[in-house]
N, C-alpha and C positions, 0 to 999 in steps of 0.2 A: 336360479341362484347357484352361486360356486364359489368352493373355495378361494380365498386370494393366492395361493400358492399354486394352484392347477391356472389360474388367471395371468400367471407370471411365468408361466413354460415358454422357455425358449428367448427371453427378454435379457439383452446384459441392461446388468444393472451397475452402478457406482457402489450404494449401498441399500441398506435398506434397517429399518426399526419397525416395530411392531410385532404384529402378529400372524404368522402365513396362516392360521390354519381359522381364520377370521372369516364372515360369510358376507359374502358380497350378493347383493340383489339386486344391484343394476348399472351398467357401464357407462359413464356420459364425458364431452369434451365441453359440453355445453353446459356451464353454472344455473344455466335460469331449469335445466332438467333433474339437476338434482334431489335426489330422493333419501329418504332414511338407508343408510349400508348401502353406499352407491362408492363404487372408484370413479374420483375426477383425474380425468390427464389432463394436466396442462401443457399446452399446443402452442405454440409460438406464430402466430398466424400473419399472413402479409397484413391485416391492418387490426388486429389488435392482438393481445399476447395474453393466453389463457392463465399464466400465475400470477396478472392483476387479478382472476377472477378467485382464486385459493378461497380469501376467506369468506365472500360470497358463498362457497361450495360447504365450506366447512361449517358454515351459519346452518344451510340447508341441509345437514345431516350427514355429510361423506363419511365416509370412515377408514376410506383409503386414498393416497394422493400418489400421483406419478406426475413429476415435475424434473427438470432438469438445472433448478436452483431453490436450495430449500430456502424456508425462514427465517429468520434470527433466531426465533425460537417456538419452533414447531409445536405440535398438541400433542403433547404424549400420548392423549386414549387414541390417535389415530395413526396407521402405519403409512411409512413416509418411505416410497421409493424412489431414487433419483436415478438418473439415464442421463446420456451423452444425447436423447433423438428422444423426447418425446412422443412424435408424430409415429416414426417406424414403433413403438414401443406401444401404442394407439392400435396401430391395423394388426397388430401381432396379438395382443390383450382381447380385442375386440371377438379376433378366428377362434381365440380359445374358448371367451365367453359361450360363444354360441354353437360350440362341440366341434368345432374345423370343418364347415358344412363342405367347403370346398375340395377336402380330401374323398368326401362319398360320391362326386362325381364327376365329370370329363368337365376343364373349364379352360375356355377357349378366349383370349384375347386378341382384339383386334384395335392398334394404333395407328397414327400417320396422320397425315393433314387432313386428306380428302380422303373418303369412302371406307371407314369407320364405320356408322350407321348401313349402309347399304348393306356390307359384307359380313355385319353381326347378325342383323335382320333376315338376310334370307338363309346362312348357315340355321339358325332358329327354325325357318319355314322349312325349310329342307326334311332336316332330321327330325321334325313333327310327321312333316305328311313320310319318313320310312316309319315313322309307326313309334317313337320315343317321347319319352314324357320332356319336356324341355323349358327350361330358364330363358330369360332376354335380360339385357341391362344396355339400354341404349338411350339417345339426345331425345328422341321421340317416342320411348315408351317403354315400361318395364311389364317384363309378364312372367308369370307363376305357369306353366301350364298353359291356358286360354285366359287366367286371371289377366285383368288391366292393372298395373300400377302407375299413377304418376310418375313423370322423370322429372327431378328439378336441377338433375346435374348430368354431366355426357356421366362419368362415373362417381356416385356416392360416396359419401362420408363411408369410414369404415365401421361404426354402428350399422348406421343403417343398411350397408350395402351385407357383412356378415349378418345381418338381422335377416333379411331376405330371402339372403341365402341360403340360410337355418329353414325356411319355410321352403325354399325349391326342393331342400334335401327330404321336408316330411310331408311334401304332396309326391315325394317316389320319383325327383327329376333326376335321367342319367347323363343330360348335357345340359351347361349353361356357358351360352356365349354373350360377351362384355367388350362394348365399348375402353377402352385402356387410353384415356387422355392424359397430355403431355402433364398437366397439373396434378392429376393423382398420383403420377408414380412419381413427381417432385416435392410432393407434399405426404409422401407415404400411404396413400389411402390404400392400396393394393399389399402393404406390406402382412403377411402372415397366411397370405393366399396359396394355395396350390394348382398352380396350372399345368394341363395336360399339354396346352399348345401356345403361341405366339404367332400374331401375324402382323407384319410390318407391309404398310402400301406406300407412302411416298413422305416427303419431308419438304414444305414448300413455305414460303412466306406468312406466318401466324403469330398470333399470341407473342409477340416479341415486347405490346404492353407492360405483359408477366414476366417470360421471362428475360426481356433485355437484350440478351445478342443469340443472334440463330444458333450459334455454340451451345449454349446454355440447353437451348431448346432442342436442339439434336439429343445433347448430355443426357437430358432429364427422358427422353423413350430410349435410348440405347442404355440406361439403369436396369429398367425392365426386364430387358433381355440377359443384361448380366446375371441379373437373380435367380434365372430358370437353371431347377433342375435337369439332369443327364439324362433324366427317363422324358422329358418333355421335347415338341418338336419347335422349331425357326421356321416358321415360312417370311421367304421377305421378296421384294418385288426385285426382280434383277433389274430392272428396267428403269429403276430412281438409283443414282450413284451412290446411294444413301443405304441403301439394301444391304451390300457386303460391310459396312462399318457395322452394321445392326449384331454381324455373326462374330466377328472380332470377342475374343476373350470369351466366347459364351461358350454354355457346354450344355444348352441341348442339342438335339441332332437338328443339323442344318439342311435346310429344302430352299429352293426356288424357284421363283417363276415369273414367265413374260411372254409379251405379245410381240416382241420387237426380235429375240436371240434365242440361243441356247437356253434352256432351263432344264430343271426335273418335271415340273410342270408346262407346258406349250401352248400356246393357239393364237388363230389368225381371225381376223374380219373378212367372211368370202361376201357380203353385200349388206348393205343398209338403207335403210329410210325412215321416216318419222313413224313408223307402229313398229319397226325391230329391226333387229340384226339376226344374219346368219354367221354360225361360230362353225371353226373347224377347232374343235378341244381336244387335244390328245388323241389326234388322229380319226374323231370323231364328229361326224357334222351334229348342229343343233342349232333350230331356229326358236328365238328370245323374243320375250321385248320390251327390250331393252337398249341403248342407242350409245354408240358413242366409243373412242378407243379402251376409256378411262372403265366404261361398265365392262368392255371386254375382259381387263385385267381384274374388275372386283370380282368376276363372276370364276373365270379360273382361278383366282385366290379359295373361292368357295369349291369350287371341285377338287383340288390339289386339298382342301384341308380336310373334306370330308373324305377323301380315298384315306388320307392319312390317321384319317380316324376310325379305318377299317370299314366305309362303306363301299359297298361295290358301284363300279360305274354305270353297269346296266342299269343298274335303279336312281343313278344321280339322274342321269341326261337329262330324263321323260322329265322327270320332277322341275330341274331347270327350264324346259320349254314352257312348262306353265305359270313360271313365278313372274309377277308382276313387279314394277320399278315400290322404293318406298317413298312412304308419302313426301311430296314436295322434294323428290330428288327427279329429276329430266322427266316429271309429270307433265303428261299431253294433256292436253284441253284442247276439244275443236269446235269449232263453231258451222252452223248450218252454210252458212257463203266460203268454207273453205279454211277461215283464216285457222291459223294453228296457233294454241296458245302454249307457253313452256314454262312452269313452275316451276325455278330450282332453288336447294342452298346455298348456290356458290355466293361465300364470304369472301373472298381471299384473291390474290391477281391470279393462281392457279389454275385455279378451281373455274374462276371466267375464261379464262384462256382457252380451257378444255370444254367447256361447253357453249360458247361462241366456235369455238373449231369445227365442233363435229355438228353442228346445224350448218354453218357454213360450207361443209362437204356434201350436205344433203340436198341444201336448194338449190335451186338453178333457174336458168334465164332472169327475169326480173322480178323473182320474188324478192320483196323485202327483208330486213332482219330489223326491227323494232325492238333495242334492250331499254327498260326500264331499272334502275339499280341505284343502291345506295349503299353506306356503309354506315356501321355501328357507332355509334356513342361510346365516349368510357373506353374505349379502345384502342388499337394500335392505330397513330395515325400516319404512320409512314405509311401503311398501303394505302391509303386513300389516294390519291394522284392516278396510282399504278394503276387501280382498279378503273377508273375512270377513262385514263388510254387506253388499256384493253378493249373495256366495250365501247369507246368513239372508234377506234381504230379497227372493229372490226365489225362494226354493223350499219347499216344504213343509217341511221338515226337512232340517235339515243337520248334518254330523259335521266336526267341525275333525281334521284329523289333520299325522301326521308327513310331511314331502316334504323329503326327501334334510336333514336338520339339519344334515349337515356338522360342523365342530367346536361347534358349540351345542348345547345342553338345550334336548330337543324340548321340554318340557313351558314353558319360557321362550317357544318362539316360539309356544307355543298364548297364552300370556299376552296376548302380543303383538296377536294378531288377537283374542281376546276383549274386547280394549278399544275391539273397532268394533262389538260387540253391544249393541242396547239393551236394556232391562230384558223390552221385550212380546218381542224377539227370543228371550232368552232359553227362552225356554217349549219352542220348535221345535227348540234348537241342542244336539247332545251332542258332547262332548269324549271324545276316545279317541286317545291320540298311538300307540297301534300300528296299523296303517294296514292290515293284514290283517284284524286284529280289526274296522275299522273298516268295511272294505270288507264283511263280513261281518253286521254289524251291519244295514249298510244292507238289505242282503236278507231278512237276517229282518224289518224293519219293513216290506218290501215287499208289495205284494197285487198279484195278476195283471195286468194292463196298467199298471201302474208307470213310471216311468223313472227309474232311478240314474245322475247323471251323479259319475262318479272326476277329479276335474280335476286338472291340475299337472303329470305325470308323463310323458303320452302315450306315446311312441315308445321311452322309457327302461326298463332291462330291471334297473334295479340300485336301491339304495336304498344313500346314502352316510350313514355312521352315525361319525364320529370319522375322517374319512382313509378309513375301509375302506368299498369297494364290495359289499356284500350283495348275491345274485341276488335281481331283484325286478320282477314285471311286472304292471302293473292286469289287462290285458285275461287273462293269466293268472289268478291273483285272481278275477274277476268270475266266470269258467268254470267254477272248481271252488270258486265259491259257487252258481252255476248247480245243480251236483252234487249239491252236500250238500240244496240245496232238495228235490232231490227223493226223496231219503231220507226 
């Protein structure tokens, strides 16, 4: 519990009535959580607007409201403050509630299209195994320390996510690294946070569902960046055009780095194959394994942040040599005849580009490239086509299939990407919208040193068919078609 005045630090406000020195027992944006002495914010949300919910909240016992359009004629026993930005006034109320857990220790965001999840995940494993108590908030899993928590968002509501963080801060965590997607910091979830660091990777074809034109969606991660304090560092990838706009107007201290030029951070690819790469980082060799140009740049992002966080390099490298890919990002699977199986998330025309590239680099003579892929429901359907040329255009054979439909008809969103197939594509491209079937399929066309890469799905254990989550897992899948092969 807390005062509503200590609740309202740092908040502009229009006006306000009531009472500040009133006791609040619990913060909710959600009507149906309301409790006796609860502040409701009302949230203006893409599909419904939280001050239809007011007298819902005020039924259930609020006793304080933050709205951005009052009543006709408000409750007097309840204090009523109005804001220009509900939402920012939300993640700001939210930090205080829960004592500004973020200020008691180093918090590290990481945005961008692709390789978010990888490069929060292993700065986590990193700065675990130098020996620190540490936070995670990522697509595929939040953790306390060694605690598991569900992930139901790349980054949380700002209850829940300052609720968390309140508990990283009294299990003694002195790093928490965070996923930063394009829609939290568009919809203010990140607002009231204090971050020691920012790391920007790339800026490619996404969520334009949301937010409508790539402008927008630039807009809404270069916010982020605006908001950082002086004492805070910018890492951004020189190597996405997108990087030097990130640092534009911002006033923390600005870092960079790449694989391709100049940076403050450096390295190159000296060799690869399907179990790793060898890195030359900062003039330093290290062999990974890990695959690909795109892991090379996650992985120097992660050394470039952790020197900047005061760790020494002697102790990064070793630790790097041992950190393994995360789950369902360029996971190998092999089978006893050879064949090579490749789990990954790539959603997006990017994200296949770059992971059809760099197997593409790898095989040789007449190994196959077998991509199985699909794309999302409910989602942006202008990459569908793209996605679809990408992987016909760059694999031996490919299967369009089913990746979570959502309320749509799979066989509409195969529609959809077959109209990025050209006539000579077609020859190589088979349509199979059950994804089991499909996955299976691949393997039978396969012959011993093969690679099937399963793209879209990675780390996700379900398949959403109409609202319902079906158990459902590639790297599962791939196993016990591994099986039946050799039957």
């Amino acid at each position: 519990m807390m005062i509503l005045e200590k609740i309202l630090a740092g908040i502009k406000y229009i006006s306000f009535t009531g009472d500040k020195n009133s006791i609040i027992e619990n913060i909710t944006f959600d009507s149906r959580t309301v409790t006796a002495g609860s502040l409701f914010v009302a949230v203006k949300g893409s599909k419904s607007d939280g001050h239809d919910f007011i007298s819902s909240a005020l039924k259930s016992g609020a006793s304080a409201i933050i709205c951005e359009v009052l009543p006709e004629n408000p409750d007097k026993k309840v204090s009523w403050i109005k804001t220009t930005d509900s939402s920012k006034a939300l993640g700001q109320a939210a930090s205080n509630f829960f004592g500004n857990p973020s200020s008691s220790m180093k918090l590290v965001g990481v945005t961008g299209t692709n390789g978010k999840t990888t490069i929060a995940t292993l700065l986590y494993k990193v700065f675990t195994q130098l020996g620190y108590n540490c936070g995670l908030f990522s697509t595929v899993c939040n953790y306390i320390i060694d605690k598991e928590l569900p992930a139901t968002h790349t980054t949380p509501d700002p209850v829940q996510l300052n609720r968390i963080m309140a508990e990283m801060a009294d299990a003694g965590c002195g790093y928490a690294f965070m996923e930063v997607s394009s829609h939290s910091a568009d919809q203010q979830r990140i607002a009231g946070l204090e971050f020691a660091g920012a790391i920007f990777t790339n800026l490619t074809h996404d969520h334009l569902d949301y937010h409508k034109t790539f402008e927008n969606y630039l807009t809404a991660k270069k916010s982020w960046f605006d908001s950082l304090s002086p004492e805070a560092f910018a890492l951004v990838n020189a190597d996405d055009r997108n990087g030097l706009v990130m640092l534009q107007n911002c006033r923390a201290k600005h870092f960079t780095f790449s694989v391709r030029g100049m940076a403050d951070f450096r390295c190159r690819i000296i060799e690869q194959g399907f179990n790793g790469m060898g890195l030359k980082i900062m003039d330093e060799e290290v062999w990974t394994r890990f695959i690909g140009d795109y892991n090379a740049s996650n992985l120097l992002a992660v050394c470039g942040t952790s020197l900047l966080l005061g760790a020494d390099k002697k102790e990064i490298l070793p630790i790097m040599s041992n950190l393994t890919p995360v789950a369902g990002r360029m996971e190998v699977i092999r089978s006893d005849n050879g064949i090579t199986g490749i789990v990954d998330y790539a959603h997006t025309p990017d994200a296949l580009l770059n992971v059809i590239g760099t197997i593409n680099k790898i095989r040789e003579g007449n190994i196959q490239l077998i991509t199985v892929v699909g794309a999302g429901g409910d989602r942006d359907k202008t990459k569908r086509p793209k996605m679809a040329a990408i992987s016909a255009g760059g694999s031996t054979r490919v299967i369009l299939t089913s990746d979570n439909p959502r309320t749509e008809d799979p066989e509409m969103i195969l529609d959809d990407m077959e109209a990025g197939i050209t006539p000579e594509m077609k020859k190589k491209t088979l349509r199979i919208a059950d994804r089991r079937e499909a996955i299976k399929t691949a393997f039978m066309l396969a012959n011993p040193g093969d690679v099937i890469l399963v793209a879209g799905k990675g780390h996700e254990t379900y398949q959403e068919i109409n609202g319902v989550k079906h158990p459902f897992d590639d790297r599962e899948e791939i196993r016990k078609a591994f099986l039946q092969s050799k039957n």
